[in-house]
PDB file with one MODEL, atoms N, CA, C and O in Angstrom:
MODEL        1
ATOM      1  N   UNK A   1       0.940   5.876  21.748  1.00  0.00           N
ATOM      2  CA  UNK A   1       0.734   7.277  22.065  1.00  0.00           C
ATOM      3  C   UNK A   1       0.258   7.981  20.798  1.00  0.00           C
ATOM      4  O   UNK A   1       1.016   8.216  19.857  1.00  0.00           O
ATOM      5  N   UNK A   2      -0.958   8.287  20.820  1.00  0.00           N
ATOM      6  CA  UNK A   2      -1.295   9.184  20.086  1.00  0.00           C
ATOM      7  C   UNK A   2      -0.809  10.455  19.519  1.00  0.00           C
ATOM      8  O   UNK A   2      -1.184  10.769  18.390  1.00  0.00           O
ATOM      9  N   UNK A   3      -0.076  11.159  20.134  1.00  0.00           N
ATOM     10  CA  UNK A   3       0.719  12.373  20.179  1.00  0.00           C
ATOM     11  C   UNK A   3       1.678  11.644  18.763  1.00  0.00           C
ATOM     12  O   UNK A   3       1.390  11.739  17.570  1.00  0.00           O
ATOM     13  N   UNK A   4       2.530  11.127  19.207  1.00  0.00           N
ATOM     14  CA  UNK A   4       4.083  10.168  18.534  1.00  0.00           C
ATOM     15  C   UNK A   4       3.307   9.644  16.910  1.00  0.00           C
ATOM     16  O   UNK A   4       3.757   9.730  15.767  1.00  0.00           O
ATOM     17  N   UNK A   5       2.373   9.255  17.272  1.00  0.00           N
ATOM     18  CA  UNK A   5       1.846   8.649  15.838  1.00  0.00           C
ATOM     19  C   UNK A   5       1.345   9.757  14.665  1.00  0.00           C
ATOM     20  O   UNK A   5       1.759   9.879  13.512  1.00  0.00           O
ATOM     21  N   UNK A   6       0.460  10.404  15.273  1.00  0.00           N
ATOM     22  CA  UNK A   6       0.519  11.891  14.669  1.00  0.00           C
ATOM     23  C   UNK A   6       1.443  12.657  14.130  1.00  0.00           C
ATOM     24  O   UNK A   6       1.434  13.347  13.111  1.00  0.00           O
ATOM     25  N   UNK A   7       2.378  12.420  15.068  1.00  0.00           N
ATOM     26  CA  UNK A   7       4.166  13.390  14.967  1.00  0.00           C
ATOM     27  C   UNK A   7       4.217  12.893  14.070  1.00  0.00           C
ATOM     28  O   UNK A   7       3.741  13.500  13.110  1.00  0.00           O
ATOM     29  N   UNK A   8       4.940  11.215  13.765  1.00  0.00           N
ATOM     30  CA  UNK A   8       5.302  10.120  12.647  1.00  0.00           C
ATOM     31  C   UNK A   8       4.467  10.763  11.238  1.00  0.00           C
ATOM     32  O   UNK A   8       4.865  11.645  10.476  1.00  0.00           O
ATOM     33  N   UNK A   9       3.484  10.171  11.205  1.00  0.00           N
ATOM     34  CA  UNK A   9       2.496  10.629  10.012  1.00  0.00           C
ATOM     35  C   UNK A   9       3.008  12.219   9.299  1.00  0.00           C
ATOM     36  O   UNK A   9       3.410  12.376   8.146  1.00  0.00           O
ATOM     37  N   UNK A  10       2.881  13.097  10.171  1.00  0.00           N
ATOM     38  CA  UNK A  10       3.116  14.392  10.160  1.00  0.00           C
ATOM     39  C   UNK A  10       4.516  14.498   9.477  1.00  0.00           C
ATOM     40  O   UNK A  10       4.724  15.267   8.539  1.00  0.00           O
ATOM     41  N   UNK A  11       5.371  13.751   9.962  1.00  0.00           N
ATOM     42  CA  UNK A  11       7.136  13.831   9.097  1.00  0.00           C
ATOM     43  C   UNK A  11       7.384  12.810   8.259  1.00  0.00           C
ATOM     44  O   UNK A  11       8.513  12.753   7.772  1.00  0.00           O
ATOM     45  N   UNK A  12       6.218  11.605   7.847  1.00  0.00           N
ATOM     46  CA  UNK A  12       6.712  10.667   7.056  1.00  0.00           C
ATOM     47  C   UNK A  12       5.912  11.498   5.637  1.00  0.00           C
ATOM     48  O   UNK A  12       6.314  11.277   4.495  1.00  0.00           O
ATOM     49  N   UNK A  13       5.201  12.085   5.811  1.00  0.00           N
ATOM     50  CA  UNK A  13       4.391  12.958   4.582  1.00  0.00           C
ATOM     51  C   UNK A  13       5.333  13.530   4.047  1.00  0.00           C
ATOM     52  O   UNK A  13       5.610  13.179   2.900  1.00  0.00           O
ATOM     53  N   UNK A  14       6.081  14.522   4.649  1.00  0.00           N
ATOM     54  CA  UNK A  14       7.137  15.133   4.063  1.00  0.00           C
ATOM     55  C   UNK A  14       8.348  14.509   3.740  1.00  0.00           C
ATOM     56  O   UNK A  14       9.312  15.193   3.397  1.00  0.00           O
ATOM     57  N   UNK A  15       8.411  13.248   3.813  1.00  0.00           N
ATOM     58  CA  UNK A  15       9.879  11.985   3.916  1.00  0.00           C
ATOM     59  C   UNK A  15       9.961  12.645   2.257  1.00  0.00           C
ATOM     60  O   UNK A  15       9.021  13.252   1.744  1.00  0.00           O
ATOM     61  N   UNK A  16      11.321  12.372   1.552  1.00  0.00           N
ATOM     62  CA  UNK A  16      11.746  12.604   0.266  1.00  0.00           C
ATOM     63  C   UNK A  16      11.844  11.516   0.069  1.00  0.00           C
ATOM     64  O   UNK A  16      11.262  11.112  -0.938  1.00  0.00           O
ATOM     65  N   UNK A  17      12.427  10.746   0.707  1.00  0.00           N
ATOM     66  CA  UNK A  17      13.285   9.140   0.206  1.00  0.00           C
ATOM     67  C   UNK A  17      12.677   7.920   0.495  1.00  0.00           C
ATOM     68  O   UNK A  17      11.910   8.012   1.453  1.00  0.00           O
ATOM     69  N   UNK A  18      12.749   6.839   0.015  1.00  0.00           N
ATOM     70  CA  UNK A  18      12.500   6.026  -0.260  1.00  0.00           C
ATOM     71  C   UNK A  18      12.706   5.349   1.473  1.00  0.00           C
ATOM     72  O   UNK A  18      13.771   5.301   2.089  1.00  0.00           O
ATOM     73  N   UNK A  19      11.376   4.892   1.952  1.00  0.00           N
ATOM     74  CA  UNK A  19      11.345   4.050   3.084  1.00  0.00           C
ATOM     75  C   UNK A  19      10.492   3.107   3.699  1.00  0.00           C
ATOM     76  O   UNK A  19       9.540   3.529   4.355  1.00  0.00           O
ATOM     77  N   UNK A  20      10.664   2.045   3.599  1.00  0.00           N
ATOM     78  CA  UNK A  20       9.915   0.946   3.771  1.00  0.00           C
ATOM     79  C   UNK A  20       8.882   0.737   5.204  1.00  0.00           C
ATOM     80  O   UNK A  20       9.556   0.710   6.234  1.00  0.00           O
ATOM     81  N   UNK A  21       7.866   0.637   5.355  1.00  0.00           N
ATOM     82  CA  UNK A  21       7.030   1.229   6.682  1.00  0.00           C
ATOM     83  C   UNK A  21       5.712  -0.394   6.306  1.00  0.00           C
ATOM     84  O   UNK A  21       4.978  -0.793   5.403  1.00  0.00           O
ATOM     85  N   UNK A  22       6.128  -0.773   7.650  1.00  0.00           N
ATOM     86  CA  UNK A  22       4.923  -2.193   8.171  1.00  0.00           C
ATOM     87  C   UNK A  22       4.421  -1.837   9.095  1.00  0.00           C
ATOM     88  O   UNK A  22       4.795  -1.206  10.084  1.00  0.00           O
ATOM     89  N   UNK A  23       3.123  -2.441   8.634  1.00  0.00           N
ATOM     90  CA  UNK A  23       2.041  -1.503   9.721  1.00  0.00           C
ATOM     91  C   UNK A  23       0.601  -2.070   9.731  1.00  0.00           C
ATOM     92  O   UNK A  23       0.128  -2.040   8.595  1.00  0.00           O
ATOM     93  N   UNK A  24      -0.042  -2.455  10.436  1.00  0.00           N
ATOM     94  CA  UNK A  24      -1.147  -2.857  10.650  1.00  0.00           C
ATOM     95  C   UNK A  24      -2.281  -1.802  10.592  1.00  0.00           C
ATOM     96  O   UNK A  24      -3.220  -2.365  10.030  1.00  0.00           O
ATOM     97  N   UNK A  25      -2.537  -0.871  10.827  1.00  0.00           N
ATOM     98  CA  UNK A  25      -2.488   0.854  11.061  1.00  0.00           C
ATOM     99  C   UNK A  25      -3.503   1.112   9.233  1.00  0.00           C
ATOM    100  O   UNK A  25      -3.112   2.015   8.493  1.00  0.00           O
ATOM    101  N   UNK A  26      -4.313   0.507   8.941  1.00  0.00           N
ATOM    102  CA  UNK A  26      -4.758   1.432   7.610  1.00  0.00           C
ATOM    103  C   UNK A  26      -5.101   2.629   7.367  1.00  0.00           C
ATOM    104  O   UNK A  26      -5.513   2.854   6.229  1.00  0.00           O
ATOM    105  N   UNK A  27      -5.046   3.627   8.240  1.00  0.00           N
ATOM    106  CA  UNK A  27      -5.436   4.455   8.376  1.00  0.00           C
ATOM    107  C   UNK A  27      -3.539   5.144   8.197  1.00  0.00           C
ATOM    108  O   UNK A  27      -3.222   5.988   7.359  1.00  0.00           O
ATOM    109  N   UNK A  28      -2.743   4.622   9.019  1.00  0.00           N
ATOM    110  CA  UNK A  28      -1.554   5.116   8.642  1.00  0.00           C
ATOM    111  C   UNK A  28      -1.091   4.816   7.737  1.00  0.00           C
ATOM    112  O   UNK A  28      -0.288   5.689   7.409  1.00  0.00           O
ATOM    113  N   UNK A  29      -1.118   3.669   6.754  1.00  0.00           N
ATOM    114  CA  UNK A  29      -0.716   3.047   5.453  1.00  0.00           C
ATOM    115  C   UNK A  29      -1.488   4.370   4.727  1.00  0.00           C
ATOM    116  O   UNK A  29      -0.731   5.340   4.717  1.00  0.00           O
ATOM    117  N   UNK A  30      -2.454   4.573   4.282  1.00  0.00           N
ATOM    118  CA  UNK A  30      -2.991   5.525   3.683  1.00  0.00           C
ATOM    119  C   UNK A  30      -2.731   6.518   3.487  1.00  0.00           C
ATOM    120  O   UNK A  30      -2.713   6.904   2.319  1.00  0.00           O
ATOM    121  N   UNK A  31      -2.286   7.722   4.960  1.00  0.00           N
ATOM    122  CA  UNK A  31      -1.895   8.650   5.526  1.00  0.00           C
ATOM    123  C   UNK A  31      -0.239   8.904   4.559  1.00  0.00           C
ATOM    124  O   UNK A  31       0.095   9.886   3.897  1.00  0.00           O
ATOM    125  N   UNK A  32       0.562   7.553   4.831  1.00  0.00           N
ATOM    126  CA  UNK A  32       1.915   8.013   4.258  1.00  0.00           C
ATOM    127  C   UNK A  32       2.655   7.593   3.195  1.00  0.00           C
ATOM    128  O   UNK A  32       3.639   8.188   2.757  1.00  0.00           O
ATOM    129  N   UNK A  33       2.076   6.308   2.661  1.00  0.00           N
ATOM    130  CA  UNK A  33       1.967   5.200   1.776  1.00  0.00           C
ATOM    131  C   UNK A  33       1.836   5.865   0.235  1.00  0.00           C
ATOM    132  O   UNK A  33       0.714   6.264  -0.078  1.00  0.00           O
ATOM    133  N   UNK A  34       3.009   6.016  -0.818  1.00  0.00           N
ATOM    134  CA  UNK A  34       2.653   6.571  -1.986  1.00  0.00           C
ATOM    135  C   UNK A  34       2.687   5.442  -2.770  1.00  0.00           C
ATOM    136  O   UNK A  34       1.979   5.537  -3.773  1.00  0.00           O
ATOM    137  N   UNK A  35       3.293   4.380  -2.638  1.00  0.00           N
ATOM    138  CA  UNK A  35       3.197   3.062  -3.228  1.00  0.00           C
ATOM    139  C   UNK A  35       3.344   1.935  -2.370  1.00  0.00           C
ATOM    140  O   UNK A  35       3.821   1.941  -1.235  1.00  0.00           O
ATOM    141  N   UNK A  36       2.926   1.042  -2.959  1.00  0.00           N
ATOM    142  CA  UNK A  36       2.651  -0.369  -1.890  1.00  0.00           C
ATOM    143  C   UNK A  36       3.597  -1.865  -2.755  1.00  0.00           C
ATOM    144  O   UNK A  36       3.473  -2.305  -3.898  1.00  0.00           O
ATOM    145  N   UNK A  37       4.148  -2.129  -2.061  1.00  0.00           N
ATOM    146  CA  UNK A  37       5.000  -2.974  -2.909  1.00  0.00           C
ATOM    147  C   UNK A  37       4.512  -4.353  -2.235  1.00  0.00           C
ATOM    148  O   UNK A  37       4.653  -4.634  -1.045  1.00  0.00           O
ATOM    149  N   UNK A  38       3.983  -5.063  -3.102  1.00  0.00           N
ATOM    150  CA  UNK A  38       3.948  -6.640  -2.749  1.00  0.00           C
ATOM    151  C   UNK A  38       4.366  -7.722  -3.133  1.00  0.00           C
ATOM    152  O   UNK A  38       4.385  -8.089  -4.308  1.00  0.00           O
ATOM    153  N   UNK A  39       4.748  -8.352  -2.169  1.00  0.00           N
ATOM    154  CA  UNK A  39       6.026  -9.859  -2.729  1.00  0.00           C
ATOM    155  C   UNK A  39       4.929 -11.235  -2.483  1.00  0.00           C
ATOM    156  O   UNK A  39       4.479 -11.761  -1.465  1.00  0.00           O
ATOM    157  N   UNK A  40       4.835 -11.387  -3.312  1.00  0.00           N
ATOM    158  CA  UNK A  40       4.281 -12.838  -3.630  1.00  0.00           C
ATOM    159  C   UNK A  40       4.547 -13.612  -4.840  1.00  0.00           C
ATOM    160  O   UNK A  40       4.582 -13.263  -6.020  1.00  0.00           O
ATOM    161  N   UNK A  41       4.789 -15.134  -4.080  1.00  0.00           N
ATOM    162  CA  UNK A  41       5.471 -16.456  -5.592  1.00  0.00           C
ATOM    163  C   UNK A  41       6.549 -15.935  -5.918  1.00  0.00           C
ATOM    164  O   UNK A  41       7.034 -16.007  -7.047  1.00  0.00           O
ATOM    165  N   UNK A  42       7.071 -15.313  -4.895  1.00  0.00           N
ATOM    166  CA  UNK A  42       8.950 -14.472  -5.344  1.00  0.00           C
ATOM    167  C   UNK A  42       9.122 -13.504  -6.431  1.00  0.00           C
ATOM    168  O   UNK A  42       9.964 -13.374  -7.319  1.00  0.00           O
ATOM    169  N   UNK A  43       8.365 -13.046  -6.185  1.00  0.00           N
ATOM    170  CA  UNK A  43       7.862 -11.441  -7.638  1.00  0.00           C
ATOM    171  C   UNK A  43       7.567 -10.577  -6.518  1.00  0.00           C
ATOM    172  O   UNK A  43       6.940 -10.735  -5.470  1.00  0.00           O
ATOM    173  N   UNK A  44       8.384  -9.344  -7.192  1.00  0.00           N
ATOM    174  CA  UNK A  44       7.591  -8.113  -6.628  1.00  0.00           C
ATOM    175  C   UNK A  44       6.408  -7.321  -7.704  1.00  0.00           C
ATOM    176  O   UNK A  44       6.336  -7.428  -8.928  1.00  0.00           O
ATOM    177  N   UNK A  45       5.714  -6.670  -6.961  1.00  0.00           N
ATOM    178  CA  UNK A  45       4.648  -5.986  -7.871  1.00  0.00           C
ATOM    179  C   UNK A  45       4.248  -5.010  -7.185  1.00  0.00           C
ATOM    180  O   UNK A  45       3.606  -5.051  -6.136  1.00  0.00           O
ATOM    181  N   UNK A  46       4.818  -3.624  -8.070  1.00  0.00           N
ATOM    182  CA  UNK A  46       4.310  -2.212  -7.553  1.00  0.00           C
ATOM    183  C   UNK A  46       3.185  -1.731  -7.600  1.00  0.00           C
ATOM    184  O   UNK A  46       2.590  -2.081  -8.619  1.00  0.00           O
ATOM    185  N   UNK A  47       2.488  -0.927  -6.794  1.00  0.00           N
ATOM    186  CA  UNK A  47       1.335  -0.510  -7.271  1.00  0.00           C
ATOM    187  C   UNK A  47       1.460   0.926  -6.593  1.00  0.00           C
ATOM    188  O   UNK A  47       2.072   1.239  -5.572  1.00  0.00           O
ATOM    189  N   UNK A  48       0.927   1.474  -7.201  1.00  0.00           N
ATOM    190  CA  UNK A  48       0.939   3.461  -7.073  1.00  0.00           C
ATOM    191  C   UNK A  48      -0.363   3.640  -6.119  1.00  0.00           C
ATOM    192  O   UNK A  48      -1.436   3.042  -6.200  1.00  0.00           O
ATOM    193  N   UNK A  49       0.053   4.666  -5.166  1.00  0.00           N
ATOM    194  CA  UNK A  49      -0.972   5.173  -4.436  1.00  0.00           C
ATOM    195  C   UNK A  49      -0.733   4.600  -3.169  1.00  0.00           C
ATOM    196  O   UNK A  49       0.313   4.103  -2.751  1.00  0.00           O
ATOM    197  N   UNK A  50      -2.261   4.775  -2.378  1.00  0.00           N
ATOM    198  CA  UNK A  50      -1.962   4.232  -0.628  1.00  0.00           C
ATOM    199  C   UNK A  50      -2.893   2.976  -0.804  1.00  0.00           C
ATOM    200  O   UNK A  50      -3.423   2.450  -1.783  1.00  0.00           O
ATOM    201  N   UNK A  51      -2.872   2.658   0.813  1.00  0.00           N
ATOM    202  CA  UNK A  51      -3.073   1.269   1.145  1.00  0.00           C
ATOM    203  C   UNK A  51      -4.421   1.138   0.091  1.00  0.00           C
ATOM    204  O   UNK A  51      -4.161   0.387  -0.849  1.00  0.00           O
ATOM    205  N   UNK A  52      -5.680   1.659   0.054  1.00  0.00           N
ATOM    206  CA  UNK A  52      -6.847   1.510  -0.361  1.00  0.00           C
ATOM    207  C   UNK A  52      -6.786   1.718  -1.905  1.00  0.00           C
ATOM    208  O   UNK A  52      -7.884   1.625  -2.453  1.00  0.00           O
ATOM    209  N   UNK A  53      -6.259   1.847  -2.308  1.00  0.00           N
ATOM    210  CA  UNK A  53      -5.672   2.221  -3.853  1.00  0.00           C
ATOM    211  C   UNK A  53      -5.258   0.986  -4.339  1.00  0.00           C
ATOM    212  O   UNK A  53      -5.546   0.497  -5.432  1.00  0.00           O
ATOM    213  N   UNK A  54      -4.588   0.528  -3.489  1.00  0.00           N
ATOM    214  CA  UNK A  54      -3.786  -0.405  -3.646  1.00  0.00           C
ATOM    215  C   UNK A  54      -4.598  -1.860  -3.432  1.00  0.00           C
ATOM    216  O   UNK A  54      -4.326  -2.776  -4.209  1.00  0.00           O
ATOM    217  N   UNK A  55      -5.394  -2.028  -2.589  1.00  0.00           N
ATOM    218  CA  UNK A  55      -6.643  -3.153  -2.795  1.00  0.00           C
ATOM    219  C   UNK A  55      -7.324  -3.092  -3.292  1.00  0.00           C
ATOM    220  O   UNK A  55      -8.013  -4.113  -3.283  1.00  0.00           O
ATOM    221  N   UNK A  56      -7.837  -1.933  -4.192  1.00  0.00           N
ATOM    222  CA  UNK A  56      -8.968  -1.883  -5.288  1.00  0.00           C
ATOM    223  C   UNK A  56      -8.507  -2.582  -6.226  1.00  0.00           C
ATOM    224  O   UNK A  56      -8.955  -3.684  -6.544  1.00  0.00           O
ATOM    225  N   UNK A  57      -7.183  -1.772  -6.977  1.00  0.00           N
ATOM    226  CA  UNK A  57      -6.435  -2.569  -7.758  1.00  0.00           C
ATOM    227  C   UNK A  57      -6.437  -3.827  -8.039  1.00  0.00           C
ATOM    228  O   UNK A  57      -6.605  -4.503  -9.054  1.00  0.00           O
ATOM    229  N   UNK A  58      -6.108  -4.110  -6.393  1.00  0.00           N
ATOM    230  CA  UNK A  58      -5.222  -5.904  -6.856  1.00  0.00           C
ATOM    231  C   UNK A  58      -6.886  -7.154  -7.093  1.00  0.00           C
ATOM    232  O   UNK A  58      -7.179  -8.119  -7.797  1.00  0.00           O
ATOM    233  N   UNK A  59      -7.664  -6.162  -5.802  1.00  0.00           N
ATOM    234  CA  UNK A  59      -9.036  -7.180  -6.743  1.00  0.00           C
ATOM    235  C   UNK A  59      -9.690  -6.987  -7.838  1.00  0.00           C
ATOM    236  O   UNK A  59     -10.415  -7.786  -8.430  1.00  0.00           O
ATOM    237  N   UNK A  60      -9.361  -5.635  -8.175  1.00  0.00           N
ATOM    238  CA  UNK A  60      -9.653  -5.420 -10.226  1.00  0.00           C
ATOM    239  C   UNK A  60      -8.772  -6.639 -10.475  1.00  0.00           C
ATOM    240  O   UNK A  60      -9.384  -7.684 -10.696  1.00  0.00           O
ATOM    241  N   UNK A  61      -7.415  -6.688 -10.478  1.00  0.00           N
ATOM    242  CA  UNK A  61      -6.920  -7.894 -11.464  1.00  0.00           C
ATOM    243  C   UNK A  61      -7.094  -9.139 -10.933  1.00  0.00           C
ATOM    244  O   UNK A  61      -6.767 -10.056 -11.685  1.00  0.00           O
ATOM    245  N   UNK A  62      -7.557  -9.472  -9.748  1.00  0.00           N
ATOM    246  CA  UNK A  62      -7.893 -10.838  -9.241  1.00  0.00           C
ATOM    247  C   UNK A  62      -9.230 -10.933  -9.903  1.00  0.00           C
ATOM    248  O   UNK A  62      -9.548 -12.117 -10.022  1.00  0.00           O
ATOM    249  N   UNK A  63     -10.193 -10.046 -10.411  1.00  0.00           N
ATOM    250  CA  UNK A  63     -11.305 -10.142 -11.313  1.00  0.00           C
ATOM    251  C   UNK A  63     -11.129 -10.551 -12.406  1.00  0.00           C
ATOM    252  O   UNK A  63     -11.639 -11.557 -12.899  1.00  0.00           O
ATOM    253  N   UNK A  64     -10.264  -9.687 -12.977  1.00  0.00           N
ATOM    254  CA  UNK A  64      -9.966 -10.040 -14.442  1.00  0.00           C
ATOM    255  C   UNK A  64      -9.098 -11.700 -14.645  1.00  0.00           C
ATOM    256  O   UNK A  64      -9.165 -12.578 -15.505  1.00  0.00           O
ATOM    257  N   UNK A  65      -8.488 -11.571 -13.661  1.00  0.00           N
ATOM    258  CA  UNK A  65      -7.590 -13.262 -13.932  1.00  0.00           C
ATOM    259  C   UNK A  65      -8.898 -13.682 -13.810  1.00  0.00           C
ATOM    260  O   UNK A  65      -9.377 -13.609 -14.942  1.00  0.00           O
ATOM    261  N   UNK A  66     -10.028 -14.229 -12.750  1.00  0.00           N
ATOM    262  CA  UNK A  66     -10.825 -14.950 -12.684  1.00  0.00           C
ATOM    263  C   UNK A  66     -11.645 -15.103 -13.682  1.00  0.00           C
ATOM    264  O   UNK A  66     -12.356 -16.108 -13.675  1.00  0.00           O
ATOM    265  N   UNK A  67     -11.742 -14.211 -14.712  1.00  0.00           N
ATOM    266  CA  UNK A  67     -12.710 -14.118 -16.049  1.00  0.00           C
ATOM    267  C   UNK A  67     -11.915 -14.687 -17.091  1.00  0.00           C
ATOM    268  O   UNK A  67     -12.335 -15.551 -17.860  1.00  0.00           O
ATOM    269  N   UNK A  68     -10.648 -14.151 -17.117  1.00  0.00           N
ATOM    270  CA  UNK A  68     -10.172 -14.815 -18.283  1.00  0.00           C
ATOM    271  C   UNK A  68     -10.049 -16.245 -18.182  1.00  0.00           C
ATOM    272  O   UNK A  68     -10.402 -16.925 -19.145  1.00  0.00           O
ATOM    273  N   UNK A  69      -9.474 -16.938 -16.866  1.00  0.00           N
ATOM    274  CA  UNK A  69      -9.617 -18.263 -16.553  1.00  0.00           C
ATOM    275  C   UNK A  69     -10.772 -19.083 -16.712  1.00  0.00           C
ATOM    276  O   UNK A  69     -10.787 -20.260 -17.073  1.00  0.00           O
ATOM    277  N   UNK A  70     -11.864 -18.263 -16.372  1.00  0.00           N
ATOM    278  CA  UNK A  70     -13.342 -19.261 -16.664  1.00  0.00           C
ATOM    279  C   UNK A  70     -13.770 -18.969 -17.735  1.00  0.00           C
ATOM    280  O   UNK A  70     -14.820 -19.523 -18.059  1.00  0.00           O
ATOM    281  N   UNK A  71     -12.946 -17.699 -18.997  1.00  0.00           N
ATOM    282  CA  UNK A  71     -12.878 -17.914 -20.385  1.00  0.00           C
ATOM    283  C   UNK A  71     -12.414 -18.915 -21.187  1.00  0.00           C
ATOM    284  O   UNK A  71     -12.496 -18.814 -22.411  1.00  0.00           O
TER     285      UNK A  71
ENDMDL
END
């Protein structure tokens, strides 16, 4: 429902606290998303901002590993 998802978006903007949100939805990752936390090889790794912020990033440093490695 369109209505409900809107609503959501609309009150997770204003959320204060800390709450964990999975979502297929990039458009809603974006919308409410101030950091993106990713678990991989049993590490977490923060990254600031929303969903698209957050994949620029991680292929900036998947660039840079790949350069320094074929350095």
């Amino acid at each position: 429902d369109l209505h409900a998802v809107l609503w959501l978006e609309n009150f997770l903007q204003k959320w204060q606290k800390t709450l964990v949100v999975v979502s297929h939805s990039r458009s809603f990752l974006n919308s409410v998303a101030t950091d993106i936390i990713q678990f991989q090889d049993k590490q977490l790794k923060v990254f600031k901002g929303n969903y698209d912020t957050y994949e620029k990033t991680r292929m900036d440093l998947l660039t840079m590993q790949q350069k320094a490695h074929d350095a």
